[in-house]
N, C-alpha and C positions, 0 to 999 in steps of 0.2 A: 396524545399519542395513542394509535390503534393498541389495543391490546392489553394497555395497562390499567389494572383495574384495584381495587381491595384500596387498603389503610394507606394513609400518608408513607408510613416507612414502605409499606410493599410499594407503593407505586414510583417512591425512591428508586428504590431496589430495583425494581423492574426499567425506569428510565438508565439506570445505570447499566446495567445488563444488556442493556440495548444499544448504547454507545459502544461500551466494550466492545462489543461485537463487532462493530463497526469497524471498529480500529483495530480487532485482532484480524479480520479477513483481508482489510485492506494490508497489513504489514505482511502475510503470506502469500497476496499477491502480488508484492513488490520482489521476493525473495530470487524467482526465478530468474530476472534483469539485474540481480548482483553477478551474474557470475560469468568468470571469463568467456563460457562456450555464448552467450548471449550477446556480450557486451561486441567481441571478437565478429560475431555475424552480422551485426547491425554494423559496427565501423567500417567494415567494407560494404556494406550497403551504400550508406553515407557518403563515401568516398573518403576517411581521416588517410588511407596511406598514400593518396594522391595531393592532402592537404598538407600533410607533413613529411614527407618523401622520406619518410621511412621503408623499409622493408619490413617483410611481415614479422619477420624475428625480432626487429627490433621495435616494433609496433607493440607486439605481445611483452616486450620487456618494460617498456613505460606502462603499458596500462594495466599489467598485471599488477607491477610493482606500486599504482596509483589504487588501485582497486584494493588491494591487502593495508594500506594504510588507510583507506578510508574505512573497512569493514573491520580488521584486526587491530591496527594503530604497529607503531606510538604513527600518531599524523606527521609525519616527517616532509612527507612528498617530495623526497631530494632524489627522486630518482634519475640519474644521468644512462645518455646512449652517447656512445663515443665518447666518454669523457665528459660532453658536455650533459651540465640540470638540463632537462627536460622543460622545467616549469622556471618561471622567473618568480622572484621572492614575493611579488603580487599575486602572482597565480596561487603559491604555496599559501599564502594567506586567508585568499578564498576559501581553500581545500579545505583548511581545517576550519574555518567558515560550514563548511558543507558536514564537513563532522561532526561540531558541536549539536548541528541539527541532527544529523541524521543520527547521534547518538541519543538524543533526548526522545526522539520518536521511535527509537529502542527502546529506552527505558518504558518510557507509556505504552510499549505495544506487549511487552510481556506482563507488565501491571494487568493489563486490559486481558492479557490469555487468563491469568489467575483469575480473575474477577467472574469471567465467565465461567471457568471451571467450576470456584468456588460456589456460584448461585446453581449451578445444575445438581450439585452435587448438596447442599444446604438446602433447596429447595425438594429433592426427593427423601432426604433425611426427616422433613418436618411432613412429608404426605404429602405437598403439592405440586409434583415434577412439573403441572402444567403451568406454572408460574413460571419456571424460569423457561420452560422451552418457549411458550409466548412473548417473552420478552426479546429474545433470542431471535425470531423468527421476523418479530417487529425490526427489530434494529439491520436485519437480512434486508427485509423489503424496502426498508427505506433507504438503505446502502443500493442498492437497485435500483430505485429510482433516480438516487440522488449523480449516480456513475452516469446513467441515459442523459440528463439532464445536462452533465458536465462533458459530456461527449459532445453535444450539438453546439455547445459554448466552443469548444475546442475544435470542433470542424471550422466553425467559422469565424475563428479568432482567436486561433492558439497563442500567438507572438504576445497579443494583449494581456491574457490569463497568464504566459511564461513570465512576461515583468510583472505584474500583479504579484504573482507569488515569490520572486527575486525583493520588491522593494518592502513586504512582509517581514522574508524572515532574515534579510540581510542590508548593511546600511546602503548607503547612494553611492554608486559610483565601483564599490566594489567588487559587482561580479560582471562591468562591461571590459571584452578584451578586443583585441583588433585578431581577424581572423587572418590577417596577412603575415601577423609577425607574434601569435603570443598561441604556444601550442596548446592550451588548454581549451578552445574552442576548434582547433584542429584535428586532436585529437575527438571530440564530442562534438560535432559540429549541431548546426539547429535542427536540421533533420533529424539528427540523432534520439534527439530529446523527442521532439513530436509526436516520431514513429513508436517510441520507446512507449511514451506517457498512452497513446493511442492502445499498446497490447498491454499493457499495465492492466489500464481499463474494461480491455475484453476481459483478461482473467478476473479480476474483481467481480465482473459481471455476473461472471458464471459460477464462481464460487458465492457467491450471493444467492442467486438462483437453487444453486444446488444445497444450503443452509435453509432455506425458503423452505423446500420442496423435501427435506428430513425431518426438521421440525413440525413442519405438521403433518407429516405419516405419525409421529411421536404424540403429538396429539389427539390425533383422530382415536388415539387405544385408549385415550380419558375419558373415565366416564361421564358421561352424558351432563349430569349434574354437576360439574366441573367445570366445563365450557361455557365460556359467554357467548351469546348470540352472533351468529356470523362462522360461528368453526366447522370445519368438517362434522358432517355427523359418525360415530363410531360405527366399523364397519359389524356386520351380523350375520352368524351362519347360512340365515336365511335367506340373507340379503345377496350372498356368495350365490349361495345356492342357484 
């Protein structure tokens, strides 16, 4: 891996810190597509209130109430319009299907915030900030690249990559619905996702970019004698001048 250099445990350390990283910017770029004003834009986008002939009021009440059980809990997903569940008890199944993941990728995404904090901050304590900013900066650009990469997978063969990732982290058979009669793909239809997964992406992108493009300004201030070949050289009055 670019970047990582010194003893067994630093370069540990350092691959570590790089992951991190990874998994802490990706989890902040997903943060924005948690929330109703996003979810709300896109499903009319998509067309879910022509899918589900709800009205917008009552659109915003299933999916709120689907949305706070998936982020807040308890996973209940009982939430009814008119009386009637929303979701049928397979749907409901899914859901917290989709919880159990999306909680464990909480848990690893704030492990991953500490972890980075803790090397930036362990690493300037012991005199060599530029350790962990390199690692930091590493696990940025390869997040970068790896988003580019998964973008052009996804332009031309999202549906493939969508079940790829469905038969991963869920068993067979449980997350297909029928879009004519099972409101959980009504309300999220596949466009949904696609478009979703597509700005997910941009933001990932660019917060990558923009972790890229701090960390080594942060670098560049190390002296000279610090840097392994290939870093900015440290900028100098003269140089300014």
């Amino acid at each position: 891996m670019a970047g990582v250099t010194g003893s067994l445990p630093q370069r540990l350390a350092a691959v570590l810190t790089a992951v991190a990283t990874v998994v802490a910017i990706v989890a902040i770029a997903i943060l924005p597509f948690l929330t109703p004003a996003w979810v709300s834009f896109e499903q009319v986008r998509t067309g879910a209130p022509e899918l589900t002939g709800y009205s917008q009021a009552e659109l915003r009440v299933a999916t709120d109430a689907i949305l706070a059980d998936l982020v807040v809990g308890p996973p209940d997903f009982d939430v009814a319009v008119n009386g009637e569940p929303v979701l049928k008890d397979r749907e409901r199944a899914h859901m917290r299907d989709v919880r159990g993941v999306f909680g464990g990728f909480g848990l690893v995404a704030v492990a991953s915030l500490i972890i980075v904090i803790a090397a930036i901050a362990g690493a300037g304590r012991m005199g060599h900030p530029e350790r962990a900013w390199r690692a930091v900066r590493t696990g940025a650009r390869g997040l970068a690249v790896g988003v580019v990469l998964a973008g052009v997978v996804a332009l031309l063969a999202f549906d493939v990559a969508f079940e790829v990732f469905h038969r991963i982290f869920f068993a067979g058979g449980s997350y297909t619905f029928d879009p004519g009669t099972e409101r959980l793909v009504q309300l999220f239809p596949f466009a949904f996702w696609s478009e979703t997964t597509m700005a997910v992406g941009a933001v990932t992108l660019l917060l990558s970019a923009a972790a890229a493009v701090v960390t080594g300004r942060r670098l560049a201030t190390v002296p000279a004698a610090a840097r392994p070949a290939g870093d900015p050289p440290q900028a100098t009055p003269e140089a300014v001048r």
